[in-house]
C-alpha positions in Angstrom: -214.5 205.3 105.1 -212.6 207.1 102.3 -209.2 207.1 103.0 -205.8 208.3 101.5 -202.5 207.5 102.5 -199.9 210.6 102.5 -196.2 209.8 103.4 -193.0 211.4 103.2 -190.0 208.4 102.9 -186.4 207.9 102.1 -184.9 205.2 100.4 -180.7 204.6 99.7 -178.5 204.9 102.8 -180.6 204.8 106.1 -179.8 203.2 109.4 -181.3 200.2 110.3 -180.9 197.8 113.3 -177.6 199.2 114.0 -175.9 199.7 110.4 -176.2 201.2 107.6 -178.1 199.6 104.6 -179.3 200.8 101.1 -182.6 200.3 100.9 -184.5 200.3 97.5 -187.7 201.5 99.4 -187.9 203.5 102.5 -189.3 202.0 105.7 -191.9 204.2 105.4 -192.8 203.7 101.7 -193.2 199.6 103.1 -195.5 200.6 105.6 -197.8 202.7 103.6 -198.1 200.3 101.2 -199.0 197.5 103.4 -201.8 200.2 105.0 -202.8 200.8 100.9 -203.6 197.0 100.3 -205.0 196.7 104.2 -207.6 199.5 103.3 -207.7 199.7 99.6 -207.3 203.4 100.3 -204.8 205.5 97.5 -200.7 206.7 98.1 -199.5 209.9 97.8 -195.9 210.3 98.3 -194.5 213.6 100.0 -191.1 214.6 97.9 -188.9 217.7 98.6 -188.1 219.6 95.4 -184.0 219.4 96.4 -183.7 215.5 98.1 -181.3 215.0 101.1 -178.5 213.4 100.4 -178.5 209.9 99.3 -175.6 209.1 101.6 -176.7 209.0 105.3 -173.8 210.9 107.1 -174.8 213.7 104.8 -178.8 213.2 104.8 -178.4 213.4 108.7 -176.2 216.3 108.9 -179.0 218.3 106.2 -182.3 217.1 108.4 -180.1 218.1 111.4 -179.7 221.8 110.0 -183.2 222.3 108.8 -184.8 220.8 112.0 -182.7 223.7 114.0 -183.3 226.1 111.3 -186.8 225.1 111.2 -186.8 225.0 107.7 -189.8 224.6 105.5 -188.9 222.5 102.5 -190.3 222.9 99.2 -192.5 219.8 97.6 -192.5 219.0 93.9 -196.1 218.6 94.6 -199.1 218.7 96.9 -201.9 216.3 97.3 -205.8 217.7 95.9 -208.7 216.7 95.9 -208.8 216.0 99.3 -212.4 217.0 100.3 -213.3 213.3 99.1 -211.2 211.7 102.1 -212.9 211.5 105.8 -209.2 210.0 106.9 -205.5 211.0 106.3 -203.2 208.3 107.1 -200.0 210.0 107.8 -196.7 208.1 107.4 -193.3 209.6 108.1 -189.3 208.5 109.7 -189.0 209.7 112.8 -186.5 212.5 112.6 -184.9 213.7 116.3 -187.7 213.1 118.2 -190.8 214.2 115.3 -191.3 214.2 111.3 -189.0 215.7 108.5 -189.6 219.0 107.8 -191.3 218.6 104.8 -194.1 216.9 106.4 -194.3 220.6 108.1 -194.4 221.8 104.9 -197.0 219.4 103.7 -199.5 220.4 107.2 -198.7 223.6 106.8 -200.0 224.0 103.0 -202.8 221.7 103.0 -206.4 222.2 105.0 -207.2 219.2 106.7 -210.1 221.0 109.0 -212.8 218.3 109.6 -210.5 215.2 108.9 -209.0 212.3 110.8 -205.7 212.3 111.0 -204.5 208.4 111.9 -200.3 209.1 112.2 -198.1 206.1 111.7 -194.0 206.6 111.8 -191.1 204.3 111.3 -188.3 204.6 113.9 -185.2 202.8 115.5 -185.9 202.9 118.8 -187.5 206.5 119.5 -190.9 205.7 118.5 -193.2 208.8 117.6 -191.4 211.2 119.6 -193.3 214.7 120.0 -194.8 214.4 116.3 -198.6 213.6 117.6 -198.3 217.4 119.4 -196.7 218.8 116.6 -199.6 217.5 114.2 -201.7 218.5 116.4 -200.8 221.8 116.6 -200.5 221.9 112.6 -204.2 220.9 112.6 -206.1 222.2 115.4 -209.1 221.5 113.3 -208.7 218.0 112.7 -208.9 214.9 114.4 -205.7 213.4 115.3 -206.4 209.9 116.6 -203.6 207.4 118.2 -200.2 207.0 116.3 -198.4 204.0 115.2 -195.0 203.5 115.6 -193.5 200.7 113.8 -189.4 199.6 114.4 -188.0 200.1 110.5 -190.2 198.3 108.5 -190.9 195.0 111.0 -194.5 194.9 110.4 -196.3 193.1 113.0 -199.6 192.5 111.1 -202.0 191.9 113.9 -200.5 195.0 115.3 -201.2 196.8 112.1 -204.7 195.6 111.7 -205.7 196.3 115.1 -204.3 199.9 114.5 -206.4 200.3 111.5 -209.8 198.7 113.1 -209.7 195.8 111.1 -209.1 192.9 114.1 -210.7 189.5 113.3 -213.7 188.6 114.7 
Protein backbone atom coordinates (compact mmCIF):
# COMPACT_ATOMS: atom_id res chain seq x y z
CA UNK A 1 0.00 0.00 0.00
CA UNK A 2 1.38 3.56 -0.69
CA UNK A 3 0.43 5.73 1.81
CA UNK A 4 0.80 9.42 2.88
CA UNK A 5 -0.05 10.93 5.99
CA UNK A 6 -1.69 14.59 5.70
CA UNK A 7 -2.50 16.45 9.08
CA UNK A 8 -3.37 19.74 10.09
CA UNK A 9 -2.00 20.36 14.08
CA UNK A 10 -1.46 23.00 16.69
CA UNK A 11 1.25 23.15 19.03
CA UNK A 12 1.65 26.12 22.07
CA UNK A 13 -1.39 26.67 24.34
CA UNK A 14 -4.07 23.80 23.87
CA UNK A 15 -6.27 22.21 26.42
CA UNK A 16 -5.44 19.03 27.64
CA UNK A 17 -7.06 16.80 30.38
CA UNK A 18 -8.62 19.69 31.98
CA UNK A 19 -5.82 22.61 31.70
CA UNK A 20 -4.07 24.30 29.70
CA UNK A 21 -0.54 23.30 28.63
CA UNK A 22 2.07 24.45 25.99
CA UNK A 23 2.88 21.82 24.01
CA UNK A 24 6.01 21.81 21.75
CA UNK A 25 4.10 19.43 19.27
CA UNK A 26 0.43 19.14 18.70
CA UNK A 27 -1.48 16.13 19.67
CA UNK A 28 -2.05 15.57 16.28
CA UNK A 29 1.53 16.12 15.04
CA UNK A 30 2.31 12.96 17.88
CA UNK A 31 -0.18 10.86 16.35
CA UNK A 32 0.85 11.19 12.75
CA UNK A 33 4.12 10.49 13.51
CA UNK A 34 3.58 7.46 15.35
CA UNK A 35 1.25 6.29 12.10
CA UNK A 36 4.60 7.52 9.87
CA UNK A 37 7.00 5.01 11.74
CA UNK A 38 3.87 2.32 11.99
CA UNK A 39 3.62 2.39 8.17
CA UNK A 40 6.75 3.85 6.87
CA UNK A 41 4.34 6.05 4.85
CA UNK A 42 5.52 10.12 4.39
CA UNK A 43 4.10 13.50 6.51
CA UNK A 44 2.68 16.31 5.10
CA UNK A 45 1.68 19.01 7.48
CA UNK A 46 -1.44 21.21 6.72
CA UNK A 47 -0.45 25.03 7.80
CA UNK A 48 -2.79 28.16 7.39
CA UNK A 49 -0.96 31.09 5.76
CA UNK A 50 -2.09 33.46 8.96
CA UNK A 51 -1.78 30.76 12.30
CA UNK A 52 -4.45 31.11 15.14
CA UNK A 53 -3.32 32.51 17.93
CA UNK A 54 -0.76 30.92 19.98
CA UNK A 55 -2.67 31.63 23.15
CA UNK A 56 -5.73 29.35 23.45
CA UNK A 57 -8.45 31.79 24.72
CA UNK A 58 -7.68 33.60 21.52
CA UNK A 59 -7.03 30.45 19.13
CA UNK A 60 -10.55 29.32 20.38
CA UNK A 61 -12.36 32.44 20.00
CA UNK A 62 -10.68 32.68 15.94
CA UNK A 63 -11.66 28.71 15.06
CA UNK A 64 -15.00 29.71 16.73
CA UNK A 65 -15.59 32.65 14.19
CA UNK A 66 -14.41 30.91 11.14
CA UNK A 67 -16.35 27.68 11.89
CA UNK A 68 -19.70 29.97 12.03
CA UNK A 69 -18.39 32.07 9.22
CA UNK A 70 -17.50 28.96 7.48
CA UNK A 71 -14.36 30.29 6.47
CA UNK A 72 -11.98 28.70 4.14
CA UNK A 73 -8.47 29.38 5.31
CA UNK A 74 -5.57 29.85 3.11
CA UNK A 75 -2.57 27.13 3.22
CA UNK A 76 1.11 28.11 2.67
CA UNK A 77 1.03 25.04 0.69
CA UNK A 78 -0.70 21.99 -0.72
CA UNK A 79 0.35 18.40 -0.94
CA UNK A 80 1.29 17.01 -4.94
CA UNK A 81 2.00 14.33 -6.30
CA UNK A 82 -0.61 12.54 -4.93
CA UNK A 83 -1.59 10.08 -7.71
CA UNK A 84 1.33 7.82 -6.29
CA UNK A 85 -0.76 7.24 -2.94
CA UNK A 86 -3.74 4.43 -2.88
CA UNK A 87 -4.31 5.87 1.04
CA UNK A 88 -4.65 9.36 2.66
CA UNK A 89 -4.32 9.12 6.35
CA UNK A 90 -6.02 12.12 7.55
CA UNK A 91 -5.15 13.57 10.95
CA UNK A 92 -6.81 16.63 12.54
CA UNK A 93 -8.12 18.26 16.41
CA UNK A 94 -11.39 17.97 16.73
CA UNK A 95 -12.75 21.47 16.52
CA UNK A 96 -16.76 21.83 17.83
CA UNK A 97 -17.91 18.71 16.85
CA UNK A 98 -15.47 18.21 13.19
CA UNK A 99 -12.00 19.39 11.74
CA UNK A 100 -10.44 23.04 11.52
CA UNK A 101 -11.39 24.76 8.64
CA UNK A 102 -8.42 24.53 6.92
CA UNK A 103 -8.72 20.88 6.60
CA UNK A 104 -11.86 22.16 4.42
CA UNK A 105 -9.63 24.08 2.66
CA UNK A 106 -7.18 21.25 2.16
CA UNK A 107 -10.46 18.70 0.80
CA UNK A 108 -11.78 21.22 -0.99
CA UNK A 109 -8.51 21.98 -3.18
CA UNK A 110 -7.11 18.71 -3.58
CA UNK A 111 -8.72 15.60 -5.84
CA UNK A 112 -8.73 12.65 -3.87
CA UNK A 113 -11.32 10.64 -6.44
CA UNK A 114 -10.27 6.98 -6.25
CA UNK A 115 -8.45 7.07 -2.85
CA UNK A 116 -8.89 5.78 0.71
CA UNK A 117 -9.38 8.14 3.02
CA UNK A 118 -8.44 6.37 6.72
CA UNK A 119 -9.46 9.71 9.22
CA UNK A 120 -7.82 9.76 12.59
CA UNK A 121 -8.53 12.97 15.13
CA UNK A 122 -7.29 13.95 18.45
CA UNK A 123 -10.03 15.14 20.96
CA UNK A 124 -10.82 15.70 24.76
CA UNK A 125 -13.79 13.95 25.09
CA UNK A 126 -15.85 14.57 21.79
CA UNK A 127 -14.31 12.02 19.78
CA UNK A 128 -14.75 12.50 15.83
CA UNK A 129 -17.84 14.37 15.99
CA UNK A 130 -19.65 14.88 12.45
CA UNK A 131 -16.14 15.08 10.64
CA UNK A 132 -16.49 11.35 8.94
CA UNK A 133 -19.86 13.01 7.06
CA UNK A 134 -18.24 16.09 6.42
CA UNK A 135 -15.24 14.15 4.63
CA UNK A 136 -17.46 12.44 3.13
CA UNK A 137 -19.31 14.87 1.59
CA UNK A 138 -15.86 16.67 0.60
CA UNK A 139 -15.00 13.43 -1.31
CA UNK A 140 -17.92 11.75 -2.63
CA UNK A 141 -15.42 9.95 -4.81
CA UNK A 142 -13.28 8.46 -2.35
CA UNK A 143 -13.24 5.94 0.08
CA UNK A 144 -13.67 7.07 3.48
CA UNK A 145 -13.07 4.01 5.74
CA UNK A 146 -13.61 4.02 9.79
CA UNK A 147 -12.03 6.96 11.82
CA UNK A 148 -9.81 6.95 14.77
CA UNK A 149 -10.31 8.93 17.58
CA UNK A 150 -7.55 9.20 19.97
CA UNK A 151 -8.01 11.20 23.66
CA UNK A 152 -4.96 14.07 23.21
CA UNK A 153 -2.08 12.26 22.33
CA UNK A 154 -2.72 8.90 24.79
CA UNK A 155 -1.75 6.41 22.17
CA UNK A 156 -3.01 3.09 22.93
CA UNK A 157 -0.74 1.11 20.50
CA UNK A 158 -2.66 -2.04 20.08
CA UNK A 159 -5.44 0.27 19.44
CA UNK A 160 -3.42 2.04 16.81
CA UNK A 161 -2.22 -1.03 15.14
CA UNK A 162 -5.37 -2.68 14.91
CA UNK A 163 -6.70 0.62 13.26
CA UNK A 164 -4.05 0.53 10.79
CA UNK A 165 -4.37 -3.43 9.95
CA UNK A 166 -1.29 -4.25 11.36
CA UNK A 167 -2.58 -6.63 14.57
CA UNK A 168 -0.12 -9.46 15.62
CA UNK A 169 -0.66 -12.72 14.47
Amino acid sequence: MNAIIIYYSRAGNNYVNGEIKNLKTGNTETIAQKIAELTKSPTFKIEPTHPYSNDYSECIDEAKRDQRLDVRPELKELPTDLQNYDTIYLGYPNYWGTMPMAMFTLLERINLTGKTIKPFCSHEGSGLGRSIEDIQKLCPNSKVEEGLAIHGAIIEEEKLKNWLGKEEK
